[in-house]
N, C-alpha and C positions, 0 to 999 in steps of 0.2 A: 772628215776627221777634224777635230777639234784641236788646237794650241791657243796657248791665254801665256803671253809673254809681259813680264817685270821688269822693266829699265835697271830698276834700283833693288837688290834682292833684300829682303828685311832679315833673313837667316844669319845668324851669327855667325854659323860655321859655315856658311858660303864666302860672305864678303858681299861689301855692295857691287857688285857686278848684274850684266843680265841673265833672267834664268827663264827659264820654260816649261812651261809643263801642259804633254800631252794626254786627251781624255785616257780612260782608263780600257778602252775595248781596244788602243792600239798592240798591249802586250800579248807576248805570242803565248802558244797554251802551254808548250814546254817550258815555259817558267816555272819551277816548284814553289816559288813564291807567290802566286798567283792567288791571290782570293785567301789565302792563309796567313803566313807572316811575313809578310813583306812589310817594312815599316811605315812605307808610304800611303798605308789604308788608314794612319791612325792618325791622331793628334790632328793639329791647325794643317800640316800639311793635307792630311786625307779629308779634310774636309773642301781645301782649296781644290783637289783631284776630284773629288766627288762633282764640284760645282761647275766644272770647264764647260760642259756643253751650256751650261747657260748662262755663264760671265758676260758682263759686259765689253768686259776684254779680250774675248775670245777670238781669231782671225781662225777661216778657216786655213789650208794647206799654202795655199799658193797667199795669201792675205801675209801670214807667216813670215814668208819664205823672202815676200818684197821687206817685210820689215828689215830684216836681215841683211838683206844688202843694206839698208842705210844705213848699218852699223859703222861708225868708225874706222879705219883702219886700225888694225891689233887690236880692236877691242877682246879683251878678254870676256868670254861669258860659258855659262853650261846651259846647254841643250837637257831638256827634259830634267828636272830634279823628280819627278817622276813619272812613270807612259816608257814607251818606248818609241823605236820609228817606226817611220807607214809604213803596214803592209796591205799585201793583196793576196788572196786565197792563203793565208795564214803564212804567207814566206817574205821576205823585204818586197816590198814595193820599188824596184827599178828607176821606174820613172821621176816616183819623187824625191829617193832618198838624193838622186843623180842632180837635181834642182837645190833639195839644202845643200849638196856640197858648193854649186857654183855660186849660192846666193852667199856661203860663209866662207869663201876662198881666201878674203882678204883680211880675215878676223883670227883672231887664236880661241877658236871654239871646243869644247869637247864635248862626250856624250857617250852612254854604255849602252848595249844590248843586250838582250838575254834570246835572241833569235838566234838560232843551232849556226852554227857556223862553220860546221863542217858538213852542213846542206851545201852543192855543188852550188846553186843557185845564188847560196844568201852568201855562199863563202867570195862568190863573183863581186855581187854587190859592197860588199864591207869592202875589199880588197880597193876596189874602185875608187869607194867615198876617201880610203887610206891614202888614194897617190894622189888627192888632189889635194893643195894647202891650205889651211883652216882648218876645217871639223877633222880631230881624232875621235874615230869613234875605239869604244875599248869593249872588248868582250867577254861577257860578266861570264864568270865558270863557277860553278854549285860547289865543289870540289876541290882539291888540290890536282887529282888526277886528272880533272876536267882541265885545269890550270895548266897542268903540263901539258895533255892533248894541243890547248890550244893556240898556247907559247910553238908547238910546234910548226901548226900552219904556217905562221910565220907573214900573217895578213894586218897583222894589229895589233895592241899592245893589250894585255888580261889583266882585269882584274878578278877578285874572285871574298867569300866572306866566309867570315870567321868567327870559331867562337868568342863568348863576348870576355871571355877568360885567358886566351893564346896572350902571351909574351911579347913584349912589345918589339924586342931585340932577337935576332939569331933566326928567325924562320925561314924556310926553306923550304920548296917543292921535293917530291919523292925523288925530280931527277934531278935537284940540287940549286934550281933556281932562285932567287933572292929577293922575300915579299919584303916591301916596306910597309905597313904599317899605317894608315892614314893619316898625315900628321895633326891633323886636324883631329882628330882622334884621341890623340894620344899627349897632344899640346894645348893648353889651355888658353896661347897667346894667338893660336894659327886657325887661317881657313882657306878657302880657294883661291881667294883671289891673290895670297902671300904666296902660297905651296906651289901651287901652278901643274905639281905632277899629274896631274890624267891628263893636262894636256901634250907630252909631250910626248911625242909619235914615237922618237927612236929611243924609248927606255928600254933598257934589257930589264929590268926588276917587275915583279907583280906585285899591284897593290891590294891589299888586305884590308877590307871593311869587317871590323869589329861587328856581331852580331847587334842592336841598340835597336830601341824605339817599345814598345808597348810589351812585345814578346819575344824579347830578347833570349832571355832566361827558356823559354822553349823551343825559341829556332836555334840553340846553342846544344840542347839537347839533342834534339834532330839532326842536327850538323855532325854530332860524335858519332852516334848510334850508326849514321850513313858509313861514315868514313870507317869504324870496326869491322861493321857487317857485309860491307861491299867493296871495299876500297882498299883494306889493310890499314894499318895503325901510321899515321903520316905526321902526327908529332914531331918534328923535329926541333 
């Protein structure tokens, strides 16, 4: 598996920090953003993703993983701006995710998943990579309901996306939990490396990615139509 890491991130709405990004066969297949509207297939990003396996930048896993140790102390960065982490027969990969955490112990790292995590297995894994310090990993839910399911584990901190129309203020999980909002998002002045929220392990709040990139406007669609027909009306 393929990683192609950036010292310096040129995204506006990152920060100059370090970011990552893993090939695109690491994503699990339960992703519903998979091959559809995920934003990260589009624009300069999805072409960066499209080109990992054959960057000159490219380290593979363990190549990575050394880089990462030589990080700084607290260096702030994000893992994967897009990919996911290894896996092995389509469930987290054990062995390696248990090496990025000890290569990014001494860092203030973060990173999302969309690998089920109330797989016994992958629920082990996350929970793991959580009690060591540095990498927060967060775990992305399709859902509000998926949102509360996963607030409940109680292994990690959720994020979860929205339409690209939901309110900036006032939102709430069906069992009352408190999204914020990406500030980055929703601030014109803000990005990662100011906000710092997904890094931060012991947030009670879920954060809220605004639906954006190419096919906003239909994975917002998608997003309502889900939560009517399946979920109940979770507007709040």
């Amino acid at each position: 598996m393929w990683v192609t890491l950036s010292m310096k991130s040129a995204n506006r709405k990152t920060g100059k920090i370090p970011v990552s990004i893993t090939e695109e066969k690491s994503c699990p297949k339960e992703c519903p953003l998979k091959n559809t509207d995920c934003y990260a297939r589009f624009s300069y990003l999805g072409l960066q993703w499209r080109n990992v396996p054959t960057s000159k930048n490219k380290n593979n896993w363990s190549g990575f993983c050394l880089r990462v140790k030589k990080f700084a102390v607290n260096q702030l960065w994000r893992h994967n701006q897009s990919g996911d982490l290894p896996k092995l027969n389509n469930k987290l990969d054990a062995v390696k995710c248990e090496q990025l955490s000890k290569a990014s112990e001494h860092t203030r790292g973060w990173t999302y998943t969309h690998f089920d995590p109330t797989n016994q297995h992958n629920k082990k894994v996350i929970q793991k990579m959580n009690a060591v310090s540095g990498m927060t990993v967060n775990l992305s839910a399709d859902n509000l309901k998926k949102a509360d399911e996963y607030v409940k584990l109680g292994i990690g901190t959720v994020v979860v996306t929205l339409p690209e129309d939901t309110p900036h203020r006032g939102n709430k999980t069906p069992k009352g939990v408190q999204i914020v909002i990406c500030p980055a998002q929703t601030q014109d002045d803000m990005n990662c490396e100011q906000c710092k929220l997904c890094q931060i392990r012991d947030r009670k709040s879920v954060v809220g990615f605004l639906a954006h990139g190419t096919t906003k406007k239909r994975l917002s669609r998608n997003l309502k139509t889900s939560w009517l027909s399946k979920a109940g009306n979770f507007w709040i």
